[in-house]
Each structure stands twice: as C-alpha cells, then as structure tokens.
N, CA, C and O atoms as a printed pandas DataFrame, in Angstrom:
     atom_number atom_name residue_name chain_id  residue_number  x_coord  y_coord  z_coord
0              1         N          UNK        A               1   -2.025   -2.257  -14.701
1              2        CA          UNK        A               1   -2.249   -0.863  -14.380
2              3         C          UNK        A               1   -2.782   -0.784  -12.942
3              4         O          UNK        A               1   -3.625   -1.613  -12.599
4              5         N          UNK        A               2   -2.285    0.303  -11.931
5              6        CA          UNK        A               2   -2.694    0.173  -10.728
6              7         C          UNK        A               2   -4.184    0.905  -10.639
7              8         O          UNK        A               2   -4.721    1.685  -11.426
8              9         N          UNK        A               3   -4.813    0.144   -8.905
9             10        CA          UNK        A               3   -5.916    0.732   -9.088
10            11         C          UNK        A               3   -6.070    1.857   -7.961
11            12         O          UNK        A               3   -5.757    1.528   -6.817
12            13         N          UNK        A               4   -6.492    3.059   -8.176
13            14        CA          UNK        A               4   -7.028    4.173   -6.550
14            15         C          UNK        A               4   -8.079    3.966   -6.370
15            16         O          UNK        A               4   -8.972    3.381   -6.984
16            17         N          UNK        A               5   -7.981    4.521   -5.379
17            18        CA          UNK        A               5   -9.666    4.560   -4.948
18            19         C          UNK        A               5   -9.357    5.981   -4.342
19            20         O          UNK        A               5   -8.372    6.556   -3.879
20            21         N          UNK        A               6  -11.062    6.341   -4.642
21            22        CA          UNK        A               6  -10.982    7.862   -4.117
22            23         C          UNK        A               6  -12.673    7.772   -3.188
23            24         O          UNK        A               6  -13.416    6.794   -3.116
24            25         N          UNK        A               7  -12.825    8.849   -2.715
25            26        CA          UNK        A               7  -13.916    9.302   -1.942
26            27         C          UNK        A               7  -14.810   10.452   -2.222
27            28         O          UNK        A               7  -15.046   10.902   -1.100
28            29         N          UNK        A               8  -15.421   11.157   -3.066
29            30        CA          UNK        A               8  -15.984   12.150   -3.159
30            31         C          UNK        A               8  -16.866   12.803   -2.183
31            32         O          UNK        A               8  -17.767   12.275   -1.532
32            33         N          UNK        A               9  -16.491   13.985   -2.176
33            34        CA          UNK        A               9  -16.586   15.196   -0.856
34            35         C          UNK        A               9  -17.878   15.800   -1.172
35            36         O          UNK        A               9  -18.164   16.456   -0.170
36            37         N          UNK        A              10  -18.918   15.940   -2.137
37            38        CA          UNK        A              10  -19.751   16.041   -2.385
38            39         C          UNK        A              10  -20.923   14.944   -2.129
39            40         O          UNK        A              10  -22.053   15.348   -1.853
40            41         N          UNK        A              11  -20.645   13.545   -2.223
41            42        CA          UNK        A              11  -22.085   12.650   -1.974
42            43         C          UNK        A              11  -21.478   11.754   -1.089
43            44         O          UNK        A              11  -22.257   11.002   -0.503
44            45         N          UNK        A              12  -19.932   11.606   -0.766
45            46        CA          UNK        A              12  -19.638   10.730    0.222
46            47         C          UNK        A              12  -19.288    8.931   -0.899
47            48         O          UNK        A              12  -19.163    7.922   -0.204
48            49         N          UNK        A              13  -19.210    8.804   -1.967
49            50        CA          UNK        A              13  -19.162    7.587   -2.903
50            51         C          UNK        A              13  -17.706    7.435   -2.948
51            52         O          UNK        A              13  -16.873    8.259   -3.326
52            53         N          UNK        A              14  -17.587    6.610   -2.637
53            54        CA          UNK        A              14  -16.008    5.679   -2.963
54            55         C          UNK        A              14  -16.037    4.888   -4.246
55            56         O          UNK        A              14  -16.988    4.136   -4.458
56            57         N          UNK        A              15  -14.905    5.030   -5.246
57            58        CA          UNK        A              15  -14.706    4.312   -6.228
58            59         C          UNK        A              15  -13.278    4.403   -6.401
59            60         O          UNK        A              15  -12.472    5.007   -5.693
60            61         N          UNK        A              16  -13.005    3.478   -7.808
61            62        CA          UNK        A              16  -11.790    3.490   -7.668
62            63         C          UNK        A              16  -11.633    3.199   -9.533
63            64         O          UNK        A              16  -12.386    2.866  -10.448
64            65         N          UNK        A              17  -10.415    3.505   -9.389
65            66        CA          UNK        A              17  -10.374    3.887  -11.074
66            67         C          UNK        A              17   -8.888    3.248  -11.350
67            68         O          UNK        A              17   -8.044    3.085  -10.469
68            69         N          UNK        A              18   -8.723    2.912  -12.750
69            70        CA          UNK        A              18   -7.280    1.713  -13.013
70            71         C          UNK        A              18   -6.953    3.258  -13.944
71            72         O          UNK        A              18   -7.726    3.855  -14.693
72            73         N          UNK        A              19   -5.675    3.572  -13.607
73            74        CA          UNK        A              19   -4.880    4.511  -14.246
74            75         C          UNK        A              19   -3.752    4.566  -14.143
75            76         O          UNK        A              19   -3.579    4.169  -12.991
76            77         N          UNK        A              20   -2.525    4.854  -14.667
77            78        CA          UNK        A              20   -1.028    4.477  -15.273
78            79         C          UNK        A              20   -0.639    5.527  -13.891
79            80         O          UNK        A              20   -1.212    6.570  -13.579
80            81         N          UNK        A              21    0.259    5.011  -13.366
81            82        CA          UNK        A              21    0.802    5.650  -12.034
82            83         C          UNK        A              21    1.281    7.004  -12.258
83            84         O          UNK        A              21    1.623    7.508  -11.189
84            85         N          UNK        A              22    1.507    8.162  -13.745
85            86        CA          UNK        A              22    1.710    8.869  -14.058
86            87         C          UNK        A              22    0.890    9.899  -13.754
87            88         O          UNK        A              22    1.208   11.070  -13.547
88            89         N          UNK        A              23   -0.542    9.234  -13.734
89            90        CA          UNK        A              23   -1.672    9.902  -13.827
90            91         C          UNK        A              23   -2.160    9.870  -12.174
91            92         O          UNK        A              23   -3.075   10.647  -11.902
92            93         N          UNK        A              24   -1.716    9.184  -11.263
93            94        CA          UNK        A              24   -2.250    9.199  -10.128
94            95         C          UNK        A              24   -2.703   10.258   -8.846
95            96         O          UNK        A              24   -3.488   10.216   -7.899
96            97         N          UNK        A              25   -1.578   11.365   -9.497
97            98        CA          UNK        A              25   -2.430   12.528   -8.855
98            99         C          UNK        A              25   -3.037   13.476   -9.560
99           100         O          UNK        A              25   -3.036   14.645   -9.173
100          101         N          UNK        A              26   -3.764   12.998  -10.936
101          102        CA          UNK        A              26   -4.533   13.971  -11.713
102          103         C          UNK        A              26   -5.944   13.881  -10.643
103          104         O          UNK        A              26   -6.275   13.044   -9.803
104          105         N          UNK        A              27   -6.513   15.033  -11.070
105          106        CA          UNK        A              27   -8.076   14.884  -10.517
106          107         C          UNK        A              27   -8.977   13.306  -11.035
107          108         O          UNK        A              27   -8.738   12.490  -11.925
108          109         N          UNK        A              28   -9.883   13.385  -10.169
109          110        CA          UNK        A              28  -11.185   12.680  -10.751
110          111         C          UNK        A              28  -12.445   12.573  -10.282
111          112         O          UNK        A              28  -12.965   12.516   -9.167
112          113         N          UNK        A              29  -12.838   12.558  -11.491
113          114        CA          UNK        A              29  -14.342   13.164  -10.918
114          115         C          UNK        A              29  -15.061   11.484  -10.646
115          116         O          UNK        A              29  -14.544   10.431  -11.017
116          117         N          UNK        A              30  -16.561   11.662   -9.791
117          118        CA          UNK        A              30  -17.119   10.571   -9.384
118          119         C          UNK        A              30  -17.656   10.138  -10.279
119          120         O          UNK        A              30  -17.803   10.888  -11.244
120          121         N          UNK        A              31  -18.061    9.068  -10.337
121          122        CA          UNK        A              31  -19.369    8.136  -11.277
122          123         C          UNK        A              31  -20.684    9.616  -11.106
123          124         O          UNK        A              31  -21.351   10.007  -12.065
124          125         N          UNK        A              32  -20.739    9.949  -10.308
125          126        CA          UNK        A              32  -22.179   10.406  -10.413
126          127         C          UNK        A              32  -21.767   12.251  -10.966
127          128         O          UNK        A              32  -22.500   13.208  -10.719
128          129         N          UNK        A              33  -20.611   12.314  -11.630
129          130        CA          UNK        A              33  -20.566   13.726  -12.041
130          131         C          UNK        A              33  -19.623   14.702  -11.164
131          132         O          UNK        A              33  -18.939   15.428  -11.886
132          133         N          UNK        A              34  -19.435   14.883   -9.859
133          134        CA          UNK        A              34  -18.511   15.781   -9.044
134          135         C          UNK        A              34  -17.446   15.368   -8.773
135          136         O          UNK        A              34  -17.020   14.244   -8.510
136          137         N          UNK        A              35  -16.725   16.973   -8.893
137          138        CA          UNK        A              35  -15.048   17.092   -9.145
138          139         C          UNK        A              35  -14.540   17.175   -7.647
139          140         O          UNK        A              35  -13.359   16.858   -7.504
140          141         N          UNK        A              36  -15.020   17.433   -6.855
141          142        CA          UNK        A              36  -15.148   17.590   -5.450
142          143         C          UNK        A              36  -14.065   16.128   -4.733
143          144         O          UNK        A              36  -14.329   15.846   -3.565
144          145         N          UNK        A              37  -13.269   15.535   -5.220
145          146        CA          UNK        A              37  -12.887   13.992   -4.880
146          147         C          UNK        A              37  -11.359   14.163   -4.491
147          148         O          UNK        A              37  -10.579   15.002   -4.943
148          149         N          UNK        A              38  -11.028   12.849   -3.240
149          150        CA          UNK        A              38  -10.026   12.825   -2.655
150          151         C          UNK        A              38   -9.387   12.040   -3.174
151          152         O          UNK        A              38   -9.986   11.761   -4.212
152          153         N          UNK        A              39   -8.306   11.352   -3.090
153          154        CA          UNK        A              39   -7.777   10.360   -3.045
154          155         C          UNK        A              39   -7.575    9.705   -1.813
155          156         O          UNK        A              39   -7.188   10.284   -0.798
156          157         N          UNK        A              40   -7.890    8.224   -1.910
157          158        CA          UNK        A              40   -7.952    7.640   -0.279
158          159         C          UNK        A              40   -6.279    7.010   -0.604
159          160         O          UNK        A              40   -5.774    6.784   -1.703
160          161         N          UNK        A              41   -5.794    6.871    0.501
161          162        CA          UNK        A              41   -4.810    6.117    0.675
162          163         C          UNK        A              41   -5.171    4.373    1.081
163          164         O          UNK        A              41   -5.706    3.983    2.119
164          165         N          UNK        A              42   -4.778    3.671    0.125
165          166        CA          UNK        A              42   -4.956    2.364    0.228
166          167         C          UNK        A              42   -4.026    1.377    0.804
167          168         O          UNK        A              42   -2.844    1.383    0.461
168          169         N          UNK        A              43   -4.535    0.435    1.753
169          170        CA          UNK        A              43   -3.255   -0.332    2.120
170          171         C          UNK        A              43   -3.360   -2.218    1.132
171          172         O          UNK        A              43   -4.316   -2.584    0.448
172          173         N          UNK        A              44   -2.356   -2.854    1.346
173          174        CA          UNK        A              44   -1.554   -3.784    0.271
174          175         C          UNK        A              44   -2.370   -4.937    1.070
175          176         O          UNK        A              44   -1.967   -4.832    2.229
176          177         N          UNK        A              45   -3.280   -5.941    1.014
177          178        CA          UNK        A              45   -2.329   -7.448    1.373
178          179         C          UNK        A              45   -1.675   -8.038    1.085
179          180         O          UNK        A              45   -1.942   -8.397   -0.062
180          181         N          UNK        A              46   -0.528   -8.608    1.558
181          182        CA          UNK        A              46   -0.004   -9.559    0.583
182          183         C          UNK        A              46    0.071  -10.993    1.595
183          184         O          UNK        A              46    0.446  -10.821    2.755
184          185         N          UNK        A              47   -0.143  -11.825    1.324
185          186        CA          UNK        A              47   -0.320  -13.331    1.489
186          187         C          UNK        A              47    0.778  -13.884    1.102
187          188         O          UNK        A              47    1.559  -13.390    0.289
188          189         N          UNK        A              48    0.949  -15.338    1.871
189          190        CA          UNK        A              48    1.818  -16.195    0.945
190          191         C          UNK        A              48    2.832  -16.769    2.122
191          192         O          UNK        A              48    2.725  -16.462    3.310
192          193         N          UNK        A              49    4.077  -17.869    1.447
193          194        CA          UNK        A              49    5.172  -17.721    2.078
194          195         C          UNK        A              49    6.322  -17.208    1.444
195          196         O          UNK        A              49    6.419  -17.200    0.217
196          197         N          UNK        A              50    7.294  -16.735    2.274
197          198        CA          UNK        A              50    8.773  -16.729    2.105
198          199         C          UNK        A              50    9.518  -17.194    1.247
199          200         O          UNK        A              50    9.768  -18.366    1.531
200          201         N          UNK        A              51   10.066  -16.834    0.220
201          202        CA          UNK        A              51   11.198  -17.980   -0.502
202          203         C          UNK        A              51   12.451  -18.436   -0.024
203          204         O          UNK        A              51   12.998  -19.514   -0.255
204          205         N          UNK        A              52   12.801  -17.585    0.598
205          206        CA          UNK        A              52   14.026  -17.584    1.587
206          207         C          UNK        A              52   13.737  -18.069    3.107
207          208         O          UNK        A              52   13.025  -17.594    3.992
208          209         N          UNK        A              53   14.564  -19.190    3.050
209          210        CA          UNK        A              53   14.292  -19.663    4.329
210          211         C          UNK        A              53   15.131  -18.786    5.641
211          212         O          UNK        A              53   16.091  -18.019    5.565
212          213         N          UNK        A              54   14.575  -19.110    6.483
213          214        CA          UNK        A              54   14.862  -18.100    8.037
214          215         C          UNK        A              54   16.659  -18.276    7.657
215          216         O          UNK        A              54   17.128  -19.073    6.844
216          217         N          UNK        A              55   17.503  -17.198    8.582
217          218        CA          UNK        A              55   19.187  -17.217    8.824
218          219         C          UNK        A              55   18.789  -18.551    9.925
219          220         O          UNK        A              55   17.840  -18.796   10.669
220          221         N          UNK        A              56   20.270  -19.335    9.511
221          222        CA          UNK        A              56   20.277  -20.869   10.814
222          223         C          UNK        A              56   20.995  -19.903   12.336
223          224         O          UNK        A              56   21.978  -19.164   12.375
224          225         N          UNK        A              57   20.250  -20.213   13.185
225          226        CA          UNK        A              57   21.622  -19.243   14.401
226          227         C          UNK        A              57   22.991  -19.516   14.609
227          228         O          UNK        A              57   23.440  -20.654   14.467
228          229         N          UNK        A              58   23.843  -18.328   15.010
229          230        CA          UNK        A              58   25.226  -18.287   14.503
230          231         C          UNK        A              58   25.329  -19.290   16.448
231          232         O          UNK        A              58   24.736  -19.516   17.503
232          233         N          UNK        A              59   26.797  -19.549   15.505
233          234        CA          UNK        A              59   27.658  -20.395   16.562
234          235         C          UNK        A              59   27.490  -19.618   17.972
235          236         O          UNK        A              59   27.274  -18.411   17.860
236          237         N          UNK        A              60   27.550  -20.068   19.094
237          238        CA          UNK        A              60   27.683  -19.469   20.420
238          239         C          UNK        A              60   26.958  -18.896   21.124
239          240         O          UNK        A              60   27.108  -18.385   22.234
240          241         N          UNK        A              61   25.560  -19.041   19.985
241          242        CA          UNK        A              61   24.238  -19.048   21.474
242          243         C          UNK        A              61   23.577  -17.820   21.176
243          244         O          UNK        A              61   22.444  -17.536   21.567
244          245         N          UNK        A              62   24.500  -16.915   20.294
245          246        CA          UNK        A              62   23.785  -15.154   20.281
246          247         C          UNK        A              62   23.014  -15.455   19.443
247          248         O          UNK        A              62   22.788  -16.557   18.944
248          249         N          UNK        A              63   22.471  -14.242   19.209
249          250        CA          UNK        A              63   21.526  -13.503   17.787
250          251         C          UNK        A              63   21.881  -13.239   16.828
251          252         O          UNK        A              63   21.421  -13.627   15.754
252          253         N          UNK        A              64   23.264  -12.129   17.097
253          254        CA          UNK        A              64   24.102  -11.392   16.701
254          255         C          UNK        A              64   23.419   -9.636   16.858
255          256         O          UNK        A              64   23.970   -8.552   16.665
256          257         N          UNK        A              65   22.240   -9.931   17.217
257          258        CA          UNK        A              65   21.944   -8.511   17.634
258          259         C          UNK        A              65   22.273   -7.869   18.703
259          260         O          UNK        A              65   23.326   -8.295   19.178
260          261         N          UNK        A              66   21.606   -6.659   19.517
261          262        CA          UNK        A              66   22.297   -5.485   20.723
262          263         C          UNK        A              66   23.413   -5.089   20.257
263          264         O          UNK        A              66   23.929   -5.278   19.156
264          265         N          UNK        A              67   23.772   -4.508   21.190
265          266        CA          UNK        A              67   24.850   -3.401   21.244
266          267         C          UNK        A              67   26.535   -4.095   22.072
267          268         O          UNK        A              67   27.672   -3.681   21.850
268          269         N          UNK        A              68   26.244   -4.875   22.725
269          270        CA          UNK        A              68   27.489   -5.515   23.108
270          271         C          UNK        A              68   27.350   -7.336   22.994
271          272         O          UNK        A              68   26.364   -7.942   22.575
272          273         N          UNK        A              69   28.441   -7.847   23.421
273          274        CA          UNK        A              69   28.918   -9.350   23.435
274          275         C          UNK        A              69   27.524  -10.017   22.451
275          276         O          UNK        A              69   26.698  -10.841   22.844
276          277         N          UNK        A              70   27.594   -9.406   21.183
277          278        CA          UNK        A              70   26.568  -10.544   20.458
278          279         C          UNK        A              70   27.290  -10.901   19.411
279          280         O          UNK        A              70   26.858  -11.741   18.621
C-alpha cells in the first residue's frame, strides 16, 4: 500500500499515512486532530543497477542521433 505524506496548515506537522491509491485524494486530518491538511508531493529514490546492458555503438563512428548524416 502506498505511503503520502501531508503537511497540516494549522500546526505546520508533516505525516504520512499508508492508504490504497483510490483513496489518495480523500482528506486527512493530522495526528493532532485538524482537517486543515495538504498533500505534499513526494519524490522516489530509486538505487541500484541496470539490467540491460548499455546499446554497443553502431558501425561507422555515429550515435545514430541529430538530425543529419547519423
């Protein structure tokens, strides 16, 4: 189940709550009681490597990228 986090506009408290992505733009109120709450926008890390190894470079020196002779 994913998790938000929100900010409440009343005491300034960030929390974050595990709820079914259905529910993600219902209200919610803070731990300390007020309905007053945002939703923060959260960003991802993700770590790790690649499973797919890099493209090998094509014959003749290009990229294959730009707009002409690639």
């Amino acid at each position: 189940m994913p998790r938000y986090e929100y900010r409440c506009r009343t005491c300034g408290d960030t929390f974050e709550l595990s709820r079914p992505m259905a529910e993600s733009a219902a209200p919610a109120a803070c731990p300390a009681g007020h309905d007053d709450t945002v939703k923060l926008l959260s960003t991802v890390a993700v770590g790790g490597t690649s499973a797919a190894p890099a493209p090998a470079p094509r014959a003749g020196g290009g990229d294959g990228g730009g707009c002409c002779c690639g």
